[in-house]
PDB file with one MODEL, atoms N, CA, C and O in Angstrom:
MODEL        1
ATOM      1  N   UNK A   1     -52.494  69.006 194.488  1.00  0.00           N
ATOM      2  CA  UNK A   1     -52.038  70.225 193.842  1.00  0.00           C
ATOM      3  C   UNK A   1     -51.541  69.892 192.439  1.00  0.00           C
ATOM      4  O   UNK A   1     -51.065  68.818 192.071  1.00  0.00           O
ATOM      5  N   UNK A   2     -51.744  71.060 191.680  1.00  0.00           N
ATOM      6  CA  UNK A   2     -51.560  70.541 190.256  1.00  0.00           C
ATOM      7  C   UNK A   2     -49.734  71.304 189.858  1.00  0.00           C
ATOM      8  O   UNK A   2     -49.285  72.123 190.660  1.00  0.00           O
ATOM      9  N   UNK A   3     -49.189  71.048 189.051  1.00  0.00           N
ATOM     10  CA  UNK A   3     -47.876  71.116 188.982  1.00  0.00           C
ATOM     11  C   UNK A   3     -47.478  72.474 188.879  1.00  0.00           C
ATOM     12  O   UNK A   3     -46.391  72.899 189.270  1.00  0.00           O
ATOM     13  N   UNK A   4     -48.414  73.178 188.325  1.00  0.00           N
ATOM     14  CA  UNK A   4     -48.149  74.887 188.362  1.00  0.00           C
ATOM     15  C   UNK A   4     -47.903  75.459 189.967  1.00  0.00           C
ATOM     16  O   UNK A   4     -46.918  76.051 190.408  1.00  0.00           O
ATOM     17  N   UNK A   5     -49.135  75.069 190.656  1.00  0.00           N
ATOM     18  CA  UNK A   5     -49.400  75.319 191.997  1.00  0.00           C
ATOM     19  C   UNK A   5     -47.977  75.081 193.104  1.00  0.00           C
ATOM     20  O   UNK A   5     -47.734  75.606 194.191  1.00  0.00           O
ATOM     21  N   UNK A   6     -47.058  73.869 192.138  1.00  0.00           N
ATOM     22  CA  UNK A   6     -46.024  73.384 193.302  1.00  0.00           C
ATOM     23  C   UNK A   6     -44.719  73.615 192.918  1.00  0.00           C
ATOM     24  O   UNK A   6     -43.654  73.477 193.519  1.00  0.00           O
ATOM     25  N   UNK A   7     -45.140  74.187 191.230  1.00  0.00           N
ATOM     26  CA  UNK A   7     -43.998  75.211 191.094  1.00  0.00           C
ATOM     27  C   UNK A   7     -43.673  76.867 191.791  1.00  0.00           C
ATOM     28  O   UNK A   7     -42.600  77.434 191.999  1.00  0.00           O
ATOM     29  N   UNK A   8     -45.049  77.295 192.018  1.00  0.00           N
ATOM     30  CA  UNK A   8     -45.118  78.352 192.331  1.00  0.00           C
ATOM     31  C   UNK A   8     -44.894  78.643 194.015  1.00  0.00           C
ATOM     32  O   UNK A   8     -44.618  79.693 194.595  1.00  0.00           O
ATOM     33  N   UNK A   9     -45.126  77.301 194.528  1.00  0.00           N
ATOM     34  CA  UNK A   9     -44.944  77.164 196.021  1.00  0.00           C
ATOM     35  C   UNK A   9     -43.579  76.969 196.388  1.00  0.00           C
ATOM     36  O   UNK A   9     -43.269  77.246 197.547  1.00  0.00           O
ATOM     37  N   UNK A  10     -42.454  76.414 195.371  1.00  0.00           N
ATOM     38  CA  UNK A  10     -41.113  75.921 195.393  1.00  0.00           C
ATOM     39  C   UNK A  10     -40.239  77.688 195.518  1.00  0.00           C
ATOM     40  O   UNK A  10     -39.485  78.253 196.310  1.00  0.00           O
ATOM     41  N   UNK A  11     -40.978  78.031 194.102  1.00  0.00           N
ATOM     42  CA  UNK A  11     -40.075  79.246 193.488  1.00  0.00           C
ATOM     43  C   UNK A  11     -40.260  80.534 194.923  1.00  0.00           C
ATOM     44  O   UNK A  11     -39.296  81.124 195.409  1.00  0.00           O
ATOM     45  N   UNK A  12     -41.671  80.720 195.354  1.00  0.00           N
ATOM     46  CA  UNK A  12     -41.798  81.618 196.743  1.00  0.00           C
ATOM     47  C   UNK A  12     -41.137  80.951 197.764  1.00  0.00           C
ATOM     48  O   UNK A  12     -40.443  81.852 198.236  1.00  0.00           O
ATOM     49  N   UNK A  13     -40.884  79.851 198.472  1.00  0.00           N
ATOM     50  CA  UNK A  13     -40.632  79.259 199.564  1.00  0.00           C
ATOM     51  C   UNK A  13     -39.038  79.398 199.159  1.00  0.00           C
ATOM     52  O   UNK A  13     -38.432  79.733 200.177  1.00  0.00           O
ATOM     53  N   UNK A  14     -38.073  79.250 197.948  1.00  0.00           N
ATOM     54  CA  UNK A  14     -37.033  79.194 197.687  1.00  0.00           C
ATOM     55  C   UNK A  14     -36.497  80.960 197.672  1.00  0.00           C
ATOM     56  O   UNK A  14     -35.313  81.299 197.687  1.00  0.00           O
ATOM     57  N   UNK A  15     -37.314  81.621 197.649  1.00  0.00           N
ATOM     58  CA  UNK A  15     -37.162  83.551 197.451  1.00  0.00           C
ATOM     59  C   UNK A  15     -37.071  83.730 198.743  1.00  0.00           C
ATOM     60  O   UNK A  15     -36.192  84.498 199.136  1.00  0.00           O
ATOM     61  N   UNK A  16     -38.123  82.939 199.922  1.00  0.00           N
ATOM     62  CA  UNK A  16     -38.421  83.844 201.101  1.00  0.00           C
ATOM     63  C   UNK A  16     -37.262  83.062 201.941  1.00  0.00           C
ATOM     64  O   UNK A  16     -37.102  83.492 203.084  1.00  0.00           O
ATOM     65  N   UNK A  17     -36.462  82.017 201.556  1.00  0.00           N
ATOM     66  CA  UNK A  17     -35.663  81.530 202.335  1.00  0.00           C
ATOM     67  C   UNK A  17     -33.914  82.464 201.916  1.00  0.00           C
ATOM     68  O   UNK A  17     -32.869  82.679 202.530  1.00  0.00           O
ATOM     69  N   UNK A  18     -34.440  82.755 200.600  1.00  0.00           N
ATOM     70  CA  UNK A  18     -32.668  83.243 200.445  1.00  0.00           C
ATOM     71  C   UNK A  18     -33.112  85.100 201.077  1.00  0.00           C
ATOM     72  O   UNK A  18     -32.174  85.873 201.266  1.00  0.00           O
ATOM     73  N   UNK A  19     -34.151  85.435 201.254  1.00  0.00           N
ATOM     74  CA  UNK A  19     -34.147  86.684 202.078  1.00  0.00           C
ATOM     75  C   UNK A  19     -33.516  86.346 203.664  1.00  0.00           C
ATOM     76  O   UNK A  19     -32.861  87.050 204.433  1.00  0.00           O
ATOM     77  N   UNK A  20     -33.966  85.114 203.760  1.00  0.00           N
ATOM     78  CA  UNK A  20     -34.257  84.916 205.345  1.00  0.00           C
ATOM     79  C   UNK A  20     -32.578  84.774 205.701  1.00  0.00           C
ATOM     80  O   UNK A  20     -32.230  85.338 206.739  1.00  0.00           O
ATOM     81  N   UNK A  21     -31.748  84.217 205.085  1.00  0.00           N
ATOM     82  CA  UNK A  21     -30.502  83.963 204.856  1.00  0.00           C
ATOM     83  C   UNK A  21     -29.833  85.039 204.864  1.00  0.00           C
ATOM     84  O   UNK A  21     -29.047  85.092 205.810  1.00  0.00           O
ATOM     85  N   UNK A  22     -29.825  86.214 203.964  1.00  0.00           N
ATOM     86  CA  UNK A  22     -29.589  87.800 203.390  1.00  0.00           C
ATOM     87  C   UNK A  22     -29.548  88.540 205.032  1.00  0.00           C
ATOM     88  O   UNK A  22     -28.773  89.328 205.574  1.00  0.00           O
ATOM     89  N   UNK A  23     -31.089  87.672 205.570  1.00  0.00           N
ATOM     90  CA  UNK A  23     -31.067  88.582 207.075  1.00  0.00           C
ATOM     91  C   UNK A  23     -30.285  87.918 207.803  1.00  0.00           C
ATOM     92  O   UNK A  23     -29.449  88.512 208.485  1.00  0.00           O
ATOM     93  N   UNK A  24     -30.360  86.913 207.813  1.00  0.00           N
ATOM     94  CA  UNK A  24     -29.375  85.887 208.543  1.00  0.00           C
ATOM     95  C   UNK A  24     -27.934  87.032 209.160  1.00  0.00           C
ATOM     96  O   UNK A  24     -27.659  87.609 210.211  1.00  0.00           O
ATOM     97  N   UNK A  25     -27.338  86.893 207.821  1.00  0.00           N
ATOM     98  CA  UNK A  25     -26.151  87.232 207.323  1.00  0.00           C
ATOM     99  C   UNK A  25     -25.851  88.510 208.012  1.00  0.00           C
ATOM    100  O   UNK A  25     -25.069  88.593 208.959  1.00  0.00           O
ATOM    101  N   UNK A  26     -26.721  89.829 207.331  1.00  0.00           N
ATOM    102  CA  UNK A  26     -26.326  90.635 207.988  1.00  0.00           C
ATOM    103  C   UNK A  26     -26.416  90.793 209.072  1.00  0.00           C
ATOM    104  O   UNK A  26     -25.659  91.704 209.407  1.00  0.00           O
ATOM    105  N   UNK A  27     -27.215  90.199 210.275  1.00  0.00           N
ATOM    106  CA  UNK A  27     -27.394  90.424 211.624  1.00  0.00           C
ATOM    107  C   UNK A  27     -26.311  89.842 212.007  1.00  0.00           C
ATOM    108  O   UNK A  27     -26.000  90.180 213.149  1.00  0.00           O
ATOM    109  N   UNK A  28     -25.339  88.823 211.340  1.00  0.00           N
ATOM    110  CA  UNK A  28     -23.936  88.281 211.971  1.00  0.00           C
ATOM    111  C   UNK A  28     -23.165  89.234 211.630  1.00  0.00           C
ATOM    112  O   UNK A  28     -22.715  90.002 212.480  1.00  0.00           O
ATOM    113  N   UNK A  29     -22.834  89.369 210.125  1.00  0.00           N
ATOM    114  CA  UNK A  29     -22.000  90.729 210.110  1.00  0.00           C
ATOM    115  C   UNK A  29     -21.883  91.808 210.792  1.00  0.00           C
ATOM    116  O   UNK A  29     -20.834  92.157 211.333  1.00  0.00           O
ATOM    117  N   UNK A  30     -23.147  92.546 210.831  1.00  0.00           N
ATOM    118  CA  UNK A  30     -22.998  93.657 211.491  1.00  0.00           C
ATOM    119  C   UNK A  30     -23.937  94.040 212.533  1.00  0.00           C
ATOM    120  O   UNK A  30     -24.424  95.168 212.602  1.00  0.00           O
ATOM    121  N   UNK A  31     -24.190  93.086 213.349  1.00  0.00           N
ATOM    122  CA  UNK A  31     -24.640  93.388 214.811  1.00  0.00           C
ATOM    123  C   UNK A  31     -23.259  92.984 215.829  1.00  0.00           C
ATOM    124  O   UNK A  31     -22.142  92.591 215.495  1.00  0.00           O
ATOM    125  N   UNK A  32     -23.693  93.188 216.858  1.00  0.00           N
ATOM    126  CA  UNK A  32     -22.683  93.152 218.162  1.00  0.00           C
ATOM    127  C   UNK A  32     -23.219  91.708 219.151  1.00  0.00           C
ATOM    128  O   UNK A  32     -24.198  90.983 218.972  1.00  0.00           O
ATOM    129  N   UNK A  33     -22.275  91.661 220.095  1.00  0.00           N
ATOM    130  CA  UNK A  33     -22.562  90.912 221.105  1.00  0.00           C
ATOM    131  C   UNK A  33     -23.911  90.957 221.605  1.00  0.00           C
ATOM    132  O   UNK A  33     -24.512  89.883 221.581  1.00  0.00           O
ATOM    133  N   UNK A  34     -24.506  91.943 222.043  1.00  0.00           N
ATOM    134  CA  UNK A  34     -26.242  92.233 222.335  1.00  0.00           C
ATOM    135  C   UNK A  34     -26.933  91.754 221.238  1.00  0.00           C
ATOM    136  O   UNK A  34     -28.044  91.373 221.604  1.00  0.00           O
ATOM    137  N   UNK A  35     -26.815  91.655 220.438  1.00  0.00           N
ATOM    138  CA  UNK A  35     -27.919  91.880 218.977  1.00  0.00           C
ATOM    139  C   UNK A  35     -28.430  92.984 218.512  1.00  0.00           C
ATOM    140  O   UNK A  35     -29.583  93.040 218.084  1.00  0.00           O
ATOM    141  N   UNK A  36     -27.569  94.049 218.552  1.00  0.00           N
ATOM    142  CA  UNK A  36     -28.057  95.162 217.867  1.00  0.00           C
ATOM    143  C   UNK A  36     -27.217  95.285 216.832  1.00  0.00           C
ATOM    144  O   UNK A  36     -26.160  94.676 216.666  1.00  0.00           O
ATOM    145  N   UNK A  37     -27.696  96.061 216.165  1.00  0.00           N
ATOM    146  CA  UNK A  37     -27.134  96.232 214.375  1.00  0.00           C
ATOM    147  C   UNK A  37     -26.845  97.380 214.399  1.00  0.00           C
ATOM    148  O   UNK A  37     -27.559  98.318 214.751  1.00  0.00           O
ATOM    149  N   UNK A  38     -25.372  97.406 213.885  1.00  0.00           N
ATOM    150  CA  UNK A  38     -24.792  99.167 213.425  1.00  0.00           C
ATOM    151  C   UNK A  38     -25.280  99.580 212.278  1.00  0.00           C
ATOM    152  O   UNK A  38     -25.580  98.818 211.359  1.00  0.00           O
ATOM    153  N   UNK A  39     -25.409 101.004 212.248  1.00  0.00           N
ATOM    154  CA  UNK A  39     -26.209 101.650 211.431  1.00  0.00           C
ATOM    155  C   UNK A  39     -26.279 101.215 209.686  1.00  0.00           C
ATOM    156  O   UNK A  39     -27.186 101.040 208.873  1.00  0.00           O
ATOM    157  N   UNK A  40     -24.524 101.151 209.658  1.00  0.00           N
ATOM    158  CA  UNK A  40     -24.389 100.354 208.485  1.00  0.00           C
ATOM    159  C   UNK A  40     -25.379  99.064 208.236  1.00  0.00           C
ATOM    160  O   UNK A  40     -25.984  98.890 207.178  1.00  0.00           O
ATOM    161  N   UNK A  41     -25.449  98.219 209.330  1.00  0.00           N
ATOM    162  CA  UNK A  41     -26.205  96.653 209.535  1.00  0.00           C
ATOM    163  C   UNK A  41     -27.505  97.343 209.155  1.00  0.00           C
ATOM    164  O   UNK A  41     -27.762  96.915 208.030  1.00  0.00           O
ATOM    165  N   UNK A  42     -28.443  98.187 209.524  1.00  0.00           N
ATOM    166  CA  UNK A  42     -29.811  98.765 209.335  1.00  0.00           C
ATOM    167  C   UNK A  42     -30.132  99.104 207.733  1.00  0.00           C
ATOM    168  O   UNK A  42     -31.198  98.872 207.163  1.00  0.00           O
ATOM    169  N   UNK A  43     -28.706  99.832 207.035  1.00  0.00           N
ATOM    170  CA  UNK A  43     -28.954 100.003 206.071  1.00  0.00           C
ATOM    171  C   UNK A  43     -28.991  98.743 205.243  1.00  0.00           C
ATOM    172  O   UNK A  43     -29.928  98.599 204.457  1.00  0.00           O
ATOM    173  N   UNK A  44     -28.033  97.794 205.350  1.00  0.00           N
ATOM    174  CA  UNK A  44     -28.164  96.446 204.680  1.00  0.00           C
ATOM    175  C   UNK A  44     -29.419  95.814 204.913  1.00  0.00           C
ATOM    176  O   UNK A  44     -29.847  95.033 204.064  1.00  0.00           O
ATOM    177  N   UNK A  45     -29.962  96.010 205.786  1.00  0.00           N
ATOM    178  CA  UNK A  45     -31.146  95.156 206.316  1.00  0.00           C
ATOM    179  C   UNK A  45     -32.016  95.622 204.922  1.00  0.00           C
ATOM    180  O   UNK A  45     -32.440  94.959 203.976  1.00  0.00           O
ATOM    181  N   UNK A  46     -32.073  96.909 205.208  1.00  0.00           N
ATOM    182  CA  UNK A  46     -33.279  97.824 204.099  1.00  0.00           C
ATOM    183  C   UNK A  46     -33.120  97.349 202.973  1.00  0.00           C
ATOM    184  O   UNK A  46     -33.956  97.145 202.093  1.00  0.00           O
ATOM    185  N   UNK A  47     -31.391  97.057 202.999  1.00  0.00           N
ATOM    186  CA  UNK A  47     -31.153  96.828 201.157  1.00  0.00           C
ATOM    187  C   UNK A  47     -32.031  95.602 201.098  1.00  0.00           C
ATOM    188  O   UNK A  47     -33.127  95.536 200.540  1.00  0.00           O
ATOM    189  N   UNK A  48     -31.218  94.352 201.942  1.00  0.00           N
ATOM    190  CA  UNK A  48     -31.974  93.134 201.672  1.00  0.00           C
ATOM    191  C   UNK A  48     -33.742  93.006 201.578  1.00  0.00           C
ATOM    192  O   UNK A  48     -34.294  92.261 200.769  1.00  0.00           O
ATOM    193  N   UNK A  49     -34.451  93.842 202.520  1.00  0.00           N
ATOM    194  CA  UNK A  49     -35.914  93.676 202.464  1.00  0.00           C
ATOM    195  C   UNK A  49     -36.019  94.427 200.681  1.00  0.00           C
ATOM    196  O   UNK A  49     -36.544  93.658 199.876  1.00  0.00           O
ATOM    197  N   UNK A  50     -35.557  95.830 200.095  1.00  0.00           N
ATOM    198  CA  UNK A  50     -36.240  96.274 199.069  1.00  0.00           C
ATOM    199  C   UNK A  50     -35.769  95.045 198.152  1.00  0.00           C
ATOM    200  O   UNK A  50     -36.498  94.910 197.170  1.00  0.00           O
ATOM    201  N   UNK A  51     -34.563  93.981 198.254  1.00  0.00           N
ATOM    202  CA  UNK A  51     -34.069  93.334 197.252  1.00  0.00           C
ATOM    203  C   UNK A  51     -34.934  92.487 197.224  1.00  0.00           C
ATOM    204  O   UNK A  51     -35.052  91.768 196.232  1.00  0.00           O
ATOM    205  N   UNK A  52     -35.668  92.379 198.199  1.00  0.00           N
ATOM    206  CA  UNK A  52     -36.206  90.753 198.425  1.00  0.00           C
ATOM    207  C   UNK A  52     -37.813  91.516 197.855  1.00  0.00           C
ATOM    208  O   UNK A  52     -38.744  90.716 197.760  1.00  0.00           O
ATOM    209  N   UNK A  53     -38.008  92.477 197.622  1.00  0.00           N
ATOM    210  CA  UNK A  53     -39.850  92.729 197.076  1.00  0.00           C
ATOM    211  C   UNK A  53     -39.157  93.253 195.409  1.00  0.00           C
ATOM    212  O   UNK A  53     -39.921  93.700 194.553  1.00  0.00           O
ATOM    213  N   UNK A  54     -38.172  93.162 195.239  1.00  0.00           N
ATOM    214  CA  UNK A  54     -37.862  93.642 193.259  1.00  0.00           C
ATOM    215  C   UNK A  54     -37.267  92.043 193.465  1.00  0.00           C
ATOM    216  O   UNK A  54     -37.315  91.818 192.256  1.00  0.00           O
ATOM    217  N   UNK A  55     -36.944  91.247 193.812  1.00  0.00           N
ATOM    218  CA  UNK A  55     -36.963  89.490 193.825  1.00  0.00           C
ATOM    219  C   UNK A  55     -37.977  89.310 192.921  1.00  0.00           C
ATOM    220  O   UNK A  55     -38.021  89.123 191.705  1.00  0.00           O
ATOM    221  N   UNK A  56     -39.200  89.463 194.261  1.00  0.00           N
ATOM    222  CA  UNK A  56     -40.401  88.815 194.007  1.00  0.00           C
ATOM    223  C   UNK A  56     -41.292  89.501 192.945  1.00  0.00           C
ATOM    224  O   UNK A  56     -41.999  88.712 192.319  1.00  0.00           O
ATOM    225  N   UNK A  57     -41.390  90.635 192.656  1.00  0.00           N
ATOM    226  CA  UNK A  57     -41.648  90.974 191.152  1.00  0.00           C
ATOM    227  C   UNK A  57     -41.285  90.789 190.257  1.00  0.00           C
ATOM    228  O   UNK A  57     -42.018  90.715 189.271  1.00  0.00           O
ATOM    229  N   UNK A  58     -39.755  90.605 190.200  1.00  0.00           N
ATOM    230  CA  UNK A  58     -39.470  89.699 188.479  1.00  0.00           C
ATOM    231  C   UNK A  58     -39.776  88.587 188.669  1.00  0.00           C
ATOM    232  O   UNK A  58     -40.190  88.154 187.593  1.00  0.00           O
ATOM    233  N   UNK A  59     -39.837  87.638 189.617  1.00  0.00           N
ATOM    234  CA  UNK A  59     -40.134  86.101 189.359  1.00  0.00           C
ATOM    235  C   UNK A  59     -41.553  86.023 189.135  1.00  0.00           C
ATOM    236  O   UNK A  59     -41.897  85.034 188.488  1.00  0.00           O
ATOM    237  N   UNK A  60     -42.572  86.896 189.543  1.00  0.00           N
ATOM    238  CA  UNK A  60     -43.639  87.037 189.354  1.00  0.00           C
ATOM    239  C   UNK A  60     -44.428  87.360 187.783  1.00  0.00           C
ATOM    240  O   UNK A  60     -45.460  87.059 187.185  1.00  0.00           O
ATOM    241  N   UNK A  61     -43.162  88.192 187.589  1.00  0.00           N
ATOM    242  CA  UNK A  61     -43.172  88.761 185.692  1.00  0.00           C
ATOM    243  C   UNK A  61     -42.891  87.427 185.294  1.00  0.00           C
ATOM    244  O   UNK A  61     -43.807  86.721 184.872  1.00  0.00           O
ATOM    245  N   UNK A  62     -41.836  87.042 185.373  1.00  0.00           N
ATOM    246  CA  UNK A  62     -41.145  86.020 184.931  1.00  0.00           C
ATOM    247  C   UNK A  62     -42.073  84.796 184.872  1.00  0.00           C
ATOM    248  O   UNK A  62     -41.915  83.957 183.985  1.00  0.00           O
ATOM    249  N   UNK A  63     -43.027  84.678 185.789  1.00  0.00           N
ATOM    250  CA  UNK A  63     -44.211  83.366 185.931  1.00  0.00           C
ATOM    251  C   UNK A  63     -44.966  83.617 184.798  1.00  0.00           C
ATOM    252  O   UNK A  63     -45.213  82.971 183.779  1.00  0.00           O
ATOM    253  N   UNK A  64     -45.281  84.731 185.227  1.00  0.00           N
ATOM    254  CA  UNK A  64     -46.995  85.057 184.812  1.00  0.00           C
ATOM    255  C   UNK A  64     -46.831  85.395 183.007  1.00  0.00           C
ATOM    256  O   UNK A  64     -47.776  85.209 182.240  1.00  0.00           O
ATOM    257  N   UNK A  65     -45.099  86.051 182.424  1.00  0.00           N
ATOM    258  CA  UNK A  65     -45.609  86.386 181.158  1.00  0.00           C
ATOM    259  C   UNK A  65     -44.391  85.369 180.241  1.00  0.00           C
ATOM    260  O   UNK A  65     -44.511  84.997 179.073  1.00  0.00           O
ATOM    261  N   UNK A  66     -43.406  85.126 181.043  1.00  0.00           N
ATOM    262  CA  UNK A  66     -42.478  84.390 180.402  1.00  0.00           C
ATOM    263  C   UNK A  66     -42.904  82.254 180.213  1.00  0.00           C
ATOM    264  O   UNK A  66     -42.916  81.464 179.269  1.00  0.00           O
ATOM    265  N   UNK A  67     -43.150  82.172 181.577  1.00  0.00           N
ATOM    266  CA  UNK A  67     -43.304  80.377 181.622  1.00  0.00           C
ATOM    267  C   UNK A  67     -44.996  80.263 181.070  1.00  0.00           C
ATOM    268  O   UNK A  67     -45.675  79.275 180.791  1.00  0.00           O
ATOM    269  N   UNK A  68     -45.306  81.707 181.057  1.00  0.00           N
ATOM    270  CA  UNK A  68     -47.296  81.117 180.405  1.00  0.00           C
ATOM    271  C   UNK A  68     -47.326  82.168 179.408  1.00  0.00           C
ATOM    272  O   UNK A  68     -47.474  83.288 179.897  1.00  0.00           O
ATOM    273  N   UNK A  69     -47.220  82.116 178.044  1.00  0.00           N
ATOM    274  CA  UNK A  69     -47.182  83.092 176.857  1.00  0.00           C
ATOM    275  C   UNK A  69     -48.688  83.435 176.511  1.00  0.00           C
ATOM    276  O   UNK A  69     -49.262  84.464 176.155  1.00  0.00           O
ATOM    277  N   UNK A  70     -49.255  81.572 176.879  1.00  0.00           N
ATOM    278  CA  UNK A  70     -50.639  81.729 175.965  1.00  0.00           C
ATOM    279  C   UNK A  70     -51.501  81.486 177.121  1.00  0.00           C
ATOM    280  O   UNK A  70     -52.474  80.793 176.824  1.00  0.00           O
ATOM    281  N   UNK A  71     -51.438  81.889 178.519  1.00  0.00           N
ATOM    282  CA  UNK A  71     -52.144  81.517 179.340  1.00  0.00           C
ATOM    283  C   UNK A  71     -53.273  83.148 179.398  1.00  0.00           C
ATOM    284  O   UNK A  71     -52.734  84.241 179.567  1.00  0.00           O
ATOM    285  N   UNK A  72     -54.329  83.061 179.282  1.00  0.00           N
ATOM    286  CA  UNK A  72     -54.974  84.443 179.131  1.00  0.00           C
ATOM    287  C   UNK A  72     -55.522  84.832 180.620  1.00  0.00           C
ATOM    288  O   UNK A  72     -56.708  85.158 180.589  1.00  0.00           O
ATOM    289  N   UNK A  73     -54.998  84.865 181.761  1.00  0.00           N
ATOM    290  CA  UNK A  73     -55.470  85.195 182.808  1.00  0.00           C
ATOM    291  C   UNK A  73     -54.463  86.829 183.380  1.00  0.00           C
ATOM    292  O   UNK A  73     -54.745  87.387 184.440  1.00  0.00           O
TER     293      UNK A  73
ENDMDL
END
């Protein structure tokens, strides 16, 4: 793999782990003894999934127009 390729594999694998964490989190916060999540917990969930796809679109902006100015693809 060439160094772009294992930057780009670092920067996604490092996004989908701090979501995974985000879920982590709230299912301790605000679920119960069973594992169900209070309504509040459902809404955090939502927050964390829409946070985690506007994540991955700026880092994506951020790849594609900021770290490559003169890359024409």
């Amino acid at each position: 793999m060439d160094a772009d390729t294992v930057k780009e594999v670092v920067v996604a694998g490092a996004s989908v782990l701090a979501v995974i964490a985000a879920m982590a989190y709230v299912g301790m916060a605000y679920g119960n003894d069973t594992g169900v999540l209070s309504t509040q917990g459902g809404q955090m969930l939502a927050y964390a999934i829409a946070g985690f796809v506007v994540l991955m679109a700026i880092v994506g902006y951020t790849r594609q127009y900021w770290l490559n100015p003169d890359d024409e693809e």
